[in-house]
Each structure stands twice: as C-alpha cells, then as structure tokens.
C-alpha angles and dihedrals in degrees: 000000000000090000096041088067111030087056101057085043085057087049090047093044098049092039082059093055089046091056094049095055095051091048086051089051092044097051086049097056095048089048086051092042095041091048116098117251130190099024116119124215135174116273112180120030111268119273086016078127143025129280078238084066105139144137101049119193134186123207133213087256100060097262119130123200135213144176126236107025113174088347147006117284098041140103110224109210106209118201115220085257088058104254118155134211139144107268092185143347108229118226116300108283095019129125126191127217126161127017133199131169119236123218082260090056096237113142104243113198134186106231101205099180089057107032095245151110115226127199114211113194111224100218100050097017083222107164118218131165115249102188127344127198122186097189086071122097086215120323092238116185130359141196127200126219122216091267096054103263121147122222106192125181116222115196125178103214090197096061098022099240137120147182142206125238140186134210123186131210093265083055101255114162117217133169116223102187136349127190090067124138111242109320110209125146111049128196136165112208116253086252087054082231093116139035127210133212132170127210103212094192092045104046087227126124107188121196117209130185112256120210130210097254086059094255122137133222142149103051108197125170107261095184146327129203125213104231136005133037134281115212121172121351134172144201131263113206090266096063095259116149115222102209128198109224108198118213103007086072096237146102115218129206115222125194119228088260100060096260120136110231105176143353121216119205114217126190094250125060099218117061105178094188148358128218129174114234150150121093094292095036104246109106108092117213120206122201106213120202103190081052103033082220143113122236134183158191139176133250136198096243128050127241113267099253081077090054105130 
C-alpha cells in the first residue's frame, strides 16, 4: 500500500513541476513575442561622448562599452539604465575604435592613432599592447573568431583604399587583402565559415570564405546600396548583419543571402557603429556621432557571441 500511494504523490508532484515549467516557458515566449522589437530610442543623454564615439561592445553582464566618453582617448562604461562614466584613458596619443572581448574577457581595442590593438584586463584595467603594426593607416574596426583571432579593417580615407588585416592571439600580425576601397565594418558569421567587411565610400559589403586557419578567399558582393555610408555592423545568431547606415540615420538587417530584411530608423542621422548587448543579447545598442550618444532597441535574435 506504501508504494500504491507514494508513487502516485511522486506523478502528481513531478507533473506539477512539469506544468510549471511550461507555464514559465509560456509566460516567457508571450513576453518575447508582446515586447516591442525594432523601435530605437535614446539611450544615453545627448554630447555624454564625443562625436569620435565608436566601437561600441556589450558583455555578458549587461555592461556596454565606448570610446571616447566626455573626451578623445577614453573607454565609457554604460550601465543597462543608461548611466554613463569613463571606465579607463587609454595611454597618452592613443585613440580607441572598435572593441571586441576576447574568451579570456579582456577588452581588446583598435588604437587607430597608434596602429595598434590594445587588451585591457577587467579586473585591474591594466593596458598592454597586444600586437602593434606600423604598416597599417589605423587599424578601424575588428571581429574575433572563436579561436581569438582578430580581423581588423584598415582604410586610408585619403585614397580611398583599404585592407584587411589579421592579428592573431600571439600577437602575429598578417594581411589578408589589400586594394580594397575603405574597409570599415568588420564581422565574422556565427559558424565562423565567412567573414564580412564593408567599404563605406564605396556602398559595398563583400562576404569571403574563411578558413579555419584564419585565411580568406572567394570574395563575392554580398550587397550595395545606392546612396549614404555604412560604418560598424555585427552578427545575430542567425547569421543577420546589422548594418550602420551614416547619414541616412538607420541601421539595416541583412539576411546571409544579401537581402535586406528590415530597416530600422534611428533620431540621429550618423551611427557610427552597432553591438548586441543586455544579459540575453538582444538589445542593440547604436553609437551616434551627430548626438555623442548611444541608442537602442530590441530584436528577436541575440548577438552571436550568445550563440550556444
């Protein structure tokens, strides 16, 4: 008799359990699916930064990071309510760009000013030079792979060029390709297969095949646009770019296969650069140089840095 009834006690209590998992998971999914996507608002109050605020990264805490808060040659720590300070100043002469995190969770910057990518460890915020290269015109934005390895675009303004370089984590410096137009935004796939690159100047994003030595070939045209700029974009989990468009004031997703899928309007007219942030890794968050200021919206897929 024991057993007759301990063991329906033991089905009721697990079916509970059941039931309440499924109303958690429930409640989750209509709270995904009610909030609202696509729609930018400001983040940060306007001239907190710089009109040099770029590079924008998000970490798995809920922090974002941007050069060039309150004046050049700084990183600006923002908190998820918005709230903005300097988190470091970078060496005298040196200003940052893009940032990216490596596995390890050191900050990793392009230093354009002094052709070189700097790692900043988050506990001590002691600044060291990973690699430094002094062939490059910047380096401007970068991208990791999942072994470390760093992918930066290079563009010479004046001429209208640009390369791609990469640096790897013992600090080897390679180029990849040079007698591009002016690399700017810089992305590696969630599969770490392709790598993308963007030519602002020219209105052209190219996708290559990336090997797994870290080596690029078959570039194709993955998509130009007609008018405006393109600075930094990033990855969702599906393989989406998010895409800054300066001077037409939006940032526009583009499927892996070159289509555009949606276009979202922001309140100033020059974003200089996208990241993925908040805890699950679906809040964008926009650096805007006519405003010095970060805005944001949500999506319906993470950045692929939260890719399991």
């Amino acid at each position: 008799m024991k057993s007759y009834y301990f063991f329906p006690m033991k089905l009721k209590a697990g079916i509970g359990i059941c039931i309440l998992c499924s109303l958690f998971q429930i409640t989750n999914a209509q709270k995904a699916t009610s909030e609202k996507l696509y729609s930018s608002s400001i983040f940060t109050p306007a001239h907190g930064f710089t009109s040099g605020v770029e590079g924008p990264a998000g970490d798995k805490e809920g922090m974002v990071y941007a050069v060039n808060f309150e004046k050049q040659g700084t990183i600006g720590q923002v908190t998820p309510s918005g709230e903005a300070s300097i988190f470091i100043e970078l060496p005298s002469g040196s200003v940052g760009n893009g940032i990216r995190f490596n596995a390890a969770g050191d900050m990793l910057i392009a230093d354009y000013t002094k052709h070189n990518i700097l790692k900043v460890d988050m506990a001590s915020k002691e600044i060291s030079v990973l690699a430094n290269e002094s062939k490059m015109s910047q380096p401007n934005d970068i991208a990791i792979d999942k072994k470390g390895r760093l992918y930066a675009s290079d563009p010479d303004w004046k001429a209208k060029t640009g390369r791609i370089w990469r640096i790897d984590p013992d600090s080897k410096v390679s180029l990849l390709s040079d007698n591009l137009g002016t690399t700017n935004g810089i992305e590696v796939s969630p599969n770490g297969k392709k790598l993308y690159v963007n030519e602002s100047v020219q209105r052209k994003v190219w996708a290559y095949d990336l090997s797994k030595d870290g080596q690029i070939s078959n570039k194709r045209l993955l998509i130009e646009f007609p008018d405006f700029g393109m600075d930094g974009m990033r990855c969702d989990t599906k393989g989406n770019l998010f895409i800054s468009r300066y001077g037409k004031g939006t940032v526009v997703e583009i499927s892996p296969r070159g289509k555009i899928v949606r276009e979202i309007v922001l309140t100033g007219k020059n974003p200089s650069n996208v990241t993925f942030g908040g805890k699950d890794g679906r809040t964008v968050y926009v650096t805007l140089a006519d405003q010095g200021n970060l805005e944001s919206f949500r999506v319906k897929y993470p950045g692929r840095e939260w890719k399991k």
